[in-house]
C-alpha positions as CSV (number, residue, x, y, z in Angstrom):
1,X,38.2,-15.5,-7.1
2,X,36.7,-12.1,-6.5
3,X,36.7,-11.0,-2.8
4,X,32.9,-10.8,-1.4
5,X,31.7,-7.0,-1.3
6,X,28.5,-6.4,0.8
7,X,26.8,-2.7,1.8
8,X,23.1,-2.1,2.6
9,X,21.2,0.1,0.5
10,X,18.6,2.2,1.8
11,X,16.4,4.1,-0.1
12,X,12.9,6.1,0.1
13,X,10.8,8.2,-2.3
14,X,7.7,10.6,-1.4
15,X,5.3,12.7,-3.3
16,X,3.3,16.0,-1.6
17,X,0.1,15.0,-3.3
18,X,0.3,11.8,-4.8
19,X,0.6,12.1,-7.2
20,X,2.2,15.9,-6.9
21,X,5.5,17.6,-6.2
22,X,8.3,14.2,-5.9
23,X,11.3,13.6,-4.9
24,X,13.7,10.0,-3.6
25,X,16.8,9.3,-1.7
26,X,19.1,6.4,-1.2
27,X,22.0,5.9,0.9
28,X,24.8,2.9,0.4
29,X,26.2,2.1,3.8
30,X,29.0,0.2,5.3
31,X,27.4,-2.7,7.1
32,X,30.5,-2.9,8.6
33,X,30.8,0.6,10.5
34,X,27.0,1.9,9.3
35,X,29.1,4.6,7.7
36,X,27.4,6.4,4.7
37,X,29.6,5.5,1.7
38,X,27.2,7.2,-1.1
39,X,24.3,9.6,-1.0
40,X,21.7,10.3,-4.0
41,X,18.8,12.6,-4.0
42,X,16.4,14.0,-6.8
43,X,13.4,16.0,-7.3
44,X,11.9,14.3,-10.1
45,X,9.3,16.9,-10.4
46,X,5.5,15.4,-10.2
47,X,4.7,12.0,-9.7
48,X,3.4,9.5,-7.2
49,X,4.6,7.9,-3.8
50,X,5.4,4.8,-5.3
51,X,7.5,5.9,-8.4
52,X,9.0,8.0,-6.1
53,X,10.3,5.4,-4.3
54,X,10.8,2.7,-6.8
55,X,13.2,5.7,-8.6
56,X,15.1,5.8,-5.3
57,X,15.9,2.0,-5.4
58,X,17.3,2.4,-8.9
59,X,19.3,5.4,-7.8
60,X,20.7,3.1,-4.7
61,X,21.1,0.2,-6.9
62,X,23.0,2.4,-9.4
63,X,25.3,4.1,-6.7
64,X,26.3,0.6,-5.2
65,X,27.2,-0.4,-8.4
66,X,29.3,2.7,-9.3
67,X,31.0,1.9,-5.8
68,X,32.5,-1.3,-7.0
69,X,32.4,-1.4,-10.7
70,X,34.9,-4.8,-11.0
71,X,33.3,-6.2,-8.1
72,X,30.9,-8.0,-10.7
73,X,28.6,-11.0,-9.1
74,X,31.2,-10.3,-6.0
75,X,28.9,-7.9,-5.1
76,X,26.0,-8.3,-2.2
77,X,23.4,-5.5,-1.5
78,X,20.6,-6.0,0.7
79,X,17.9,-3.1,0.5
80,X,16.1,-2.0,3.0
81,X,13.3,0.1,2.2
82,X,10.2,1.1,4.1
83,X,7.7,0.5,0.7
84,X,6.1,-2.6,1.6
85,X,4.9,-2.4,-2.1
86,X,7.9,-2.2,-3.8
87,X,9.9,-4.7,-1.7
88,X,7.3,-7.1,-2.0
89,X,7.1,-6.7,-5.9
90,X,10.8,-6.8,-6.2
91,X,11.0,-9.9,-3.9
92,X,8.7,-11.2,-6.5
93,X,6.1,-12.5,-3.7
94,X,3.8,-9.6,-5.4
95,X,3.1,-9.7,-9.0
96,X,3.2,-6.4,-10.7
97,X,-0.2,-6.6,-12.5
98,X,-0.1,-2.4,-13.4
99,X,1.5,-2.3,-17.0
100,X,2.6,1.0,-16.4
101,X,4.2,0.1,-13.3
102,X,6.2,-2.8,-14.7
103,X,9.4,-0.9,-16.3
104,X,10.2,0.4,-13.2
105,X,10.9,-2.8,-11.5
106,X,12.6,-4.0,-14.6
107,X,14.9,-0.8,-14.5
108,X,15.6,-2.1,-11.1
109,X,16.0,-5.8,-11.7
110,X,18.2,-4.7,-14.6
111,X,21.1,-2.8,-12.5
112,X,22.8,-6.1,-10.9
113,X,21.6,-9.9,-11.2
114,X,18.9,-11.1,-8.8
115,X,21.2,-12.9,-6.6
116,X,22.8,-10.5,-5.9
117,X,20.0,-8.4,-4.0
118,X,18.1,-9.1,-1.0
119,X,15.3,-7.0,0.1
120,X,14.2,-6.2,3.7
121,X,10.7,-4.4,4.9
122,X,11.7,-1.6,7.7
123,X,9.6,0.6,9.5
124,X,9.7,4.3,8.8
125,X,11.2,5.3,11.9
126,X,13.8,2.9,10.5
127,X,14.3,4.6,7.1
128,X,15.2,7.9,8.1
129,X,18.2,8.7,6.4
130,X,16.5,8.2,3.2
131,X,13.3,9.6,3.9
132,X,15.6,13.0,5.1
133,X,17.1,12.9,1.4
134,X,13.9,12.5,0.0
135,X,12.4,15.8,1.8
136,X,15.8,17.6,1.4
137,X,14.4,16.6,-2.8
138,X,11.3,17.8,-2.9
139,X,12.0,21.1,-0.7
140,X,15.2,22.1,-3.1
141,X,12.3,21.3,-5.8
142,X,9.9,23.7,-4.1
143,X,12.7,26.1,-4.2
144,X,13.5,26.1,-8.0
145,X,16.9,24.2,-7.3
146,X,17.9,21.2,-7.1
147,X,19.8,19.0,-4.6
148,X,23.2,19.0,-3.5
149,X,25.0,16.6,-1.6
150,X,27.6,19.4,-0.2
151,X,24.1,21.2,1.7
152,X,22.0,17.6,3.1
153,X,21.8,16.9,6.7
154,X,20.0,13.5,6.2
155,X,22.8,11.7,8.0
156,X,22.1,13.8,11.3
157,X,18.8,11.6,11.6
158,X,20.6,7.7,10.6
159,X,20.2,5.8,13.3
160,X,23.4,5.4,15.1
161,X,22.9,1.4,15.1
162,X,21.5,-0.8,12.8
163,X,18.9,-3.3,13.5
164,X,19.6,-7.1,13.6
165,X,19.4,-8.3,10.0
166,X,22.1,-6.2,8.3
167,X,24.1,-8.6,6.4
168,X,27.3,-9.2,7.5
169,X,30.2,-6.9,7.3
170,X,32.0,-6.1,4.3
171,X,35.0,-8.5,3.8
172,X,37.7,-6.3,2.2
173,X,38.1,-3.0,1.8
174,X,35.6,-0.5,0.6
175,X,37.6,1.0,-1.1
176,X,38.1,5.3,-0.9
177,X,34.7,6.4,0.5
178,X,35.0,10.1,-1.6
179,X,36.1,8.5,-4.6
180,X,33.3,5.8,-4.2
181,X,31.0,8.4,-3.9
182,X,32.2,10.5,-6.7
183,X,31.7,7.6,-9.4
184,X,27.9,7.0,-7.5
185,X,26.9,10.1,-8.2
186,X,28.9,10.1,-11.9
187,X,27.0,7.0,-12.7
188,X,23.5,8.4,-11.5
189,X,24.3,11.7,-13.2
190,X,25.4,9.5,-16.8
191,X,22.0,7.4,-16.4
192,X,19.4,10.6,-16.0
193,X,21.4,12.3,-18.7
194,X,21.0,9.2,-21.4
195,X,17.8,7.6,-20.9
196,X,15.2,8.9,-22.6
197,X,12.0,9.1,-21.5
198,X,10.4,6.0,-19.7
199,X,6.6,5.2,-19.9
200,X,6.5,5.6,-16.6
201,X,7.1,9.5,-17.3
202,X,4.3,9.9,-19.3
203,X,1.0,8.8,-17.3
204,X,-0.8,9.6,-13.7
205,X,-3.6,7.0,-13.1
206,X,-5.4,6.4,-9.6
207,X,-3.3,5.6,-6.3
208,X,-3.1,1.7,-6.5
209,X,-3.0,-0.7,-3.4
210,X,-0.1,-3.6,-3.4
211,X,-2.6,-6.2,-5.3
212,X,-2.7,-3.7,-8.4
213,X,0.7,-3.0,-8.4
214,X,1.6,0.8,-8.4
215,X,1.0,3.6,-10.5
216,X,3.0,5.6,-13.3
217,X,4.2,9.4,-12.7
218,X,2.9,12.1,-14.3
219,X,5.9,14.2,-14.7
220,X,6.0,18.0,-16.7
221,X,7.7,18.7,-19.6
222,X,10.0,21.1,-18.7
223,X,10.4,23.9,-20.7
224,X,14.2,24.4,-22.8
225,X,17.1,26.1,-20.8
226,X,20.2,28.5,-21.3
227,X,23.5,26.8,-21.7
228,X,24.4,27.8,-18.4
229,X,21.7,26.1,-16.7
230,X,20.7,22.7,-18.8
231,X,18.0,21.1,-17.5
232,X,18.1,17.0,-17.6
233,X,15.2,14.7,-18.1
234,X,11.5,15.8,-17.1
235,X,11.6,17.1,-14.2
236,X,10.7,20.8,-13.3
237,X,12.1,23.7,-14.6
238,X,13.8,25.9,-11.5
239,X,11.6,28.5,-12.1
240,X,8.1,26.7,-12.1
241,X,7.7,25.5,-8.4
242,X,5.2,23.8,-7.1
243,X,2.0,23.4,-8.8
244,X,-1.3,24.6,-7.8
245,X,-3.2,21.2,-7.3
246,X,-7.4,21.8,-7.3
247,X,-8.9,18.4,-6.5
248,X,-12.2,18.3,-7.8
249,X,-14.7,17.0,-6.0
250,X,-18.1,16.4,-7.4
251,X,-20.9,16.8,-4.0
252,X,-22.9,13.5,-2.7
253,X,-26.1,11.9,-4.6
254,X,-28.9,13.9,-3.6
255,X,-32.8,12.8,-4.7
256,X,-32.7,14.3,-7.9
257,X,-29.3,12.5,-8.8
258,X,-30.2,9.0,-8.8
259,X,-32.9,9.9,-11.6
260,X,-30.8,11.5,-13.6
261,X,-32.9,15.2,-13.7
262,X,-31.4,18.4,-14.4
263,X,-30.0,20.1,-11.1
264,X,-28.5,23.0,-11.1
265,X,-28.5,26.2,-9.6
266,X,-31.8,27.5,-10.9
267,X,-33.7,24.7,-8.9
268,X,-34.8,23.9,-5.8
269,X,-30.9,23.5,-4.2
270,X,-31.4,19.7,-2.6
271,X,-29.6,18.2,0.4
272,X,-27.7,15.1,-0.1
273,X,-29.4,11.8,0.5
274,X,-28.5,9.0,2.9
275,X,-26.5,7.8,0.5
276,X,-24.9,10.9,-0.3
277,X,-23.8,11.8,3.4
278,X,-22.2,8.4,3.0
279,X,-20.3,9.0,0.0
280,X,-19.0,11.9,1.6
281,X,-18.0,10.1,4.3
282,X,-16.2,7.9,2.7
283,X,-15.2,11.0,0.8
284,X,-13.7,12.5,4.2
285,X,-12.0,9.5,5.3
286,X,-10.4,9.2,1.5
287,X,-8.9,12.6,2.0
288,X,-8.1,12.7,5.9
289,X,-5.3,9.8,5.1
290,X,-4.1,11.0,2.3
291,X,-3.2,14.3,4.1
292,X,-2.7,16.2,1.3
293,X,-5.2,18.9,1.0
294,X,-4.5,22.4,2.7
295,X,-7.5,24.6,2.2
296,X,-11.7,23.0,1.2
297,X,-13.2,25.4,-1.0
298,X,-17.1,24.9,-1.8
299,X,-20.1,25.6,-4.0
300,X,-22.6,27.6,-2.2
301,X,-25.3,25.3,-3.0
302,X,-26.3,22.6,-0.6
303,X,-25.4,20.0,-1.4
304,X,-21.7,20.9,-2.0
305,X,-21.7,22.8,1.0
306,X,-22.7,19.2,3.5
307,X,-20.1,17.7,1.3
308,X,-17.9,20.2,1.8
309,X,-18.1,19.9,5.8
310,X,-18.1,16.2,5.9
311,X,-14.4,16.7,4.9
312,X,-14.1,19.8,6.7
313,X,-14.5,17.9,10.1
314,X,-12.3,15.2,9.2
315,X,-9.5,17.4,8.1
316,X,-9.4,20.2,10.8
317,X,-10.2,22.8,7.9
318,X,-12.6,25.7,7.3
319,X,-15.0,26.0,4.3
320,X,-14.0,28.8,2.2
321,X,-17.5,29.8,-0.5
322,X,-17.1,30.5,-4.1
323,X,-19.7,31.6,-6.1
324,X,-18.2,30.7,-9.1
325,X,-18.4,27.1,-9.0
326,X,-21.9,26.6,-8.5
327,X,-23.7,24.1,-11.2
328,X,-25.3,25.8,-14.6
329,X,-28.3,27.1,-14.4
330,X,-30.7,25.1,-16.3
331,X,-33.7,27.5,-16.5
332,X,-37.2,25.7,-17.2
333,X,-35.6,21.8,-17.6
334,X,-34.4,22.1,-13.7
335,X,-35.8,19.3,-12.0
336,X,-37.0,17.3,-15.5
337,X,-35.3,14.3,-17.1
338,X,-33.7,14.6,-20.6
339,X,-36.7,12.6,-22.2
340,X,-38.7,14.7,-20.3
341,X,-36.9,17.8,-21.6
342,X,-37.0,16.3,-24.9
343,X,-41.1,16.1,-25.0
344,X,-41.4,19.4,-24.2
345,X,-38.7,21.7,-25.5
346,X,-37.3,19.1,-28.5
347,X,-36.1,22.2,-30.8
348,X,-34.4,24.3,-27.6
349,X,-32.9,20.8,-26.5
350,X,-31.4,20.1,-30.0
351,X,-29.8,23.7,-30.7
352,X,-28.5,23.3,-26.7
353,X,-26.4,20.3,-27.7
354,X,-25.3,22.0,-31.3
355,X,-24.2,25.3,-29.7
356,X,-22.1,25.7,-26.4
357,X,-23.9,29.8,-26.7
358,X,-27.3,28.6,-26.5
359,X,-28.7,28.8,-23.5
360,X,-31.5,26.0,-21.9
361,X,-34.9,27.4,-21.7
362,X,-36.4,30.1,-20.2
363,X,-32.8,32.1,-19.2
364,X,-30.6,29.6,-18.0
365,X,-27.1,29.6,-18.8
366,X,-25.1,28.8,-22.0
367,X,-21.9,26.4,-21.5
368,X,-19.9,29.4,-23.1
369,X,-21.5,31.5,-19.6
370,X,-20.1,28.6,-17.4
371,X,-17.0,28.5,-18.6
372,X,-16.6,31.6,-18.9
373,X,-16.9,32.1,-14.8
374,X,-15.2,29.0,-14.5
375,X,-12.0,30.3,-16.5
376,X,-11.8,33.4,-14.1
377,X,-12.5,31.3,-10.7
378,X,-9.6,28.7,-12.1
379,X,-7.0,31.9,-12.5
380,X,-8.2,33.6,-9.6
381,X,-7.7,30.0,-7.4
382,X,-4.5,29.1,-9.1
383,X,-2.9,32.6,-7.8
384,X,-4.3,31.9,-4.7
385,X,-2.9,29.0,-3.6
386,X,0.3,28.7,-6.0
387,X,2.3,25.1,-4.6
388,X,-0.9,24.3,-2.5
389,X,-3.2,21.7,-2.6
390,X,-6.9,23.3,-2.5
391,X,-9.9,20.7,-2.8
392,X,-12.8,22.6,-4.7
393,X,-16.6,20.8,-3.7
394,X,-18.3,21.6,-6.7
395,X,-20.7,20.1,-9.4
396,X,-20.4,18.5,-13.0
397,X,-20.3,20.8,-15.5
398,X,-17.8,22.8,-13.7
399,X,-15.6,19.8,-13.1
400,X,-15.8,19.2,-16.4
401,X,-15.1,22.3,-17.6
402,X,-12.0,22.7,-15.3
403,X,-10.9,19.2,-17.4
404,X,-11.9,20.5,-20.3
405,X,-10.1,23.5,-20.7
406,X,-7.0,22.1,-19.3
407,X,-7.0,19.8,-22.4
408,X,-7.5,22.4,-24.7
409,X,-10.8,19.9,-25.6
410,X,-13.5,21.5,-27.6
411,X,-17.0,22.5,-26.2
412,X,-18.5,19.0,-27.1
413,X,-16.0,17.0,-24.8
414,X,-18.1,18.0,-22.0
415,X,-20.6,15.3,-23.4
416,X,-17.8,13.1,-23.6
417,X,-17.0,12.5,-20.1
418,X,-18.4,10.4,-16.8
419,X,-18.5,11.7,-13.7
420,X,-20.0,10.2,-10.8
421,X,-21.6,11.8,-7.8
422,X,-18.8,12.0,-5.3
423,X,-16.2,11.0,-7.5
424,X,-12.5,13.1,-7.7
425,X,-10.6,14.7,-10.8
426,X,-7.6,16.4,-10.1
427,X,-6.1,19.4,-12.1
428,X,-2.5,20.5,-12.0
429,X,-1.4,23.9,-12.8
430,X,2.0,25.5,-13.0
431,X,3.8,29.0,-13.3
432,X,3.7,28.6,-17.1
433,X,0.2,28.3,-17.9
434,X,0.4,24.5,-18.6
435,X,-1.7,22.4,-17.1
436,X,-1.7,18.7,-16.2
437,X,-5.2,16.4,-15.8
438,X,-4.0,14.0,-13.6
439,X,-7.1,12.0,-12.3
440,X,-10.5,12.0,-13.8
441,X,-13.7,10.1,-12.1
442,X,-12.0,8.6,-9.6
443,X,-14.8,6.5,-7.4
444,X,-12.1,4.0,-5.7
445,X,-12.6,5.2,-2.1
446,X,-16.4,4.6,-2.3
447,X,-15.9,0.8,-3.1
């Protein structure tokens, strides 16, 4: 009969953006002495808070096995993480309703049998180790390296005492705690280098709450490296960084919005409504616990710029004006609905909608104009604040055209897409001219 092995598992995973720049850690301890037998650690380049962390409970699952590879159904790990989400899920109290989100839990369910793993909520404050592997991740990310075990510090901050509900001790030995660690870090090494892409790898959707069930990273292809330097899986090239992030949001309702008439910068530059200072307050309070965004940026129009300073207020931030992004300027239809528009210029309408060069009536601008500013503000922004996270106030057909031309999408797709007054797009941008859309029309913090 096998002798009982038992060690705790702790593990964490964080995003600076979420999703954004990401990184996990897990830590397999003696329960016996609270001695670190195993560390692992990854930048996993961009993706969300909670792959983040459901990657570092497969990385601690995966190390504790590699600790005791004969120890079979001998084996007893009790995780403690401080992702209510994810211990929840895994616990199976939560259903994972988020396809996307379900391959991750059944990576994790996959690494030992169910009975063999127990899961624990902690607080933060509880998590530390962990959570100090996870930053030590994403800064050696930031840096254009990545992790070593030989350089981390996390174990300064474990706690020097578990709390009550540690299993057990371990009954036998644990073996040689280098050794141990050597095969942990063998076996995490083997499964990064042989899996191939998961779906999980592929997609960024909208932050999710426990009842959806998570959300999928949105990792970047890295680009092919020297023989010297092989890079595994999808995670960042050294030399890319940080991405510049510019979170797009679209400014308040305002009168004219409701009725859906032209508004652009040509008109008569309307405040919000009542119900546009509420959006962007709801807008500010979205943002304020996200904590992400660094610097506001605004349209000088009106209504951008009371948008703008709803957040401003919340987030401690000055407003920074660009001309650039202000709306199109739609000449004689400002202020008229498209029947309205229709009735009276039918033939300038019709060779508007054929032609991104033609311009509305009476000297307003051409798409091709707009995006030709836009193009120069987006380069001009993304130097600016390279591994920031910048939130640009703006308007629709900039928004769109920001989405646009990170797709590569023709002219027409700016017909193609909804956007909502007050909603949030995001746009990634890294130091090889690629670009990421990561969120598009996002109106979840207004619900």
């Amino acid at each position: 009969m096998s002798v009982a092995r038992q060690v705790v598992v702790e593990a964490d995973g964080g995003s600076r953006g979420n999703p954004g720049p990401a990184g996990y850690g897990a830590v397999v301890i003696d329960p016996a002495t609270g001695e670190p037998l195993a560390e692992a650690a990854e930048y996993i380049g961009v993706a969300t808070n909670n792959v983040a962390e459901y990657r570092g409970l497969i990385a601690g699952l995966t190390a504790a096995k590699a600790l005791f590879p004969d120890a079979g159904e001998a084996l007893r790990v009790h995780v403690r993480m401080d992702s209510k989400l994810v211990v929840e899920q895994m616990s199976g109290r939560w259903k994972i309703k988020h396809p996307d989100m379900k391959p991750l839990a059944a990576r994790a369910a996959a690494i030992l049998p169910p009975s063999s793993v127990t899961y624990e909520w902690i607080p933060r404050a509880q998590n530390k180790h962990a959570d100090r592997l996870a930053n030590e991740a994403m800064d050696a990310g930031r840096d254009g390296r990545q992790w070593e075990a030989s350089a981390s510090t996390a174990a300064l901050d474990a706690p020097s005492a578990r709390t009550p509900g540690t299993p057990s001790p371990v009954q036998g030995p644990v073996g040689d705690q280098a050794a141990g660690a050597a095969r942990a870090r063998a076996a995490l090494a083997a499964a990064r280098g042989a899996a191939a892409p998961a779906p999980d790898a592929l997609f960024s959707l909208p932050a999710e709450t426990a009842e959806s069930g998570g959300e999928p990273t949105d990792a970047h292809p890295a680009p092919q490296q020297s023989a010297e330097a092989p890079q595994s899986g999808w995670g960042a090239a050294p030399d890319l960084g940080a991405p510049a992030t510019l979170v797009l949001l679209r400014h308040g309702e305002t009168a004219l919005t409701p009725e859906k008439r032209f508004s652009g910068s040509g008109g008569t530059d309307p405040e919000l409504s009542a119900v546009g200072r509420g959006q962007a307050e709801r807008a500010a309070g979205h943002f304020a616990a996200l904590g992400t965004v660094q610097e506001i940026v605004s349209s000088p129009l009106r209504r951008c710029r009371e948008t703008a300073a709803a957040v401003a207020a919340r987030l401690g931030l000055d407003v920074r004006i660009d001309e650039s992004l202000r709306e199109t300027d739609f000449g004689a239809w400002e202020g008229l609905t498209f029947g309205e528009v229709r009735e009276r210029y039918g033939d300038d309408l019709t060779a508007w909608l054929a032609s991104p060069d033609t311009a509305p009536t009476g000297g307003g601008e051409s798409f091709a104009e707009v995006a030709e500013r836009v193009a120069a503000a987006r380069d001009r922004l993304v130097a600016r604040y390279a591994g920031r996270t910048v939130l640009l106030v703006t308007h629709v057909t900039p928004i769109k055209t920001f989405v646009r031309l990170a797709l590569g999408a023709p002219p027409e797709a700016l017909f193609r897409m909804e956007l909502s007054a007050a909603s949030i797009s995001t746009v990634a941008y890294y130091a090889d001219g690629n670009a990421s859309v990561r969120l598009l029309n996002d109106t979840s913090h207004l619900r």
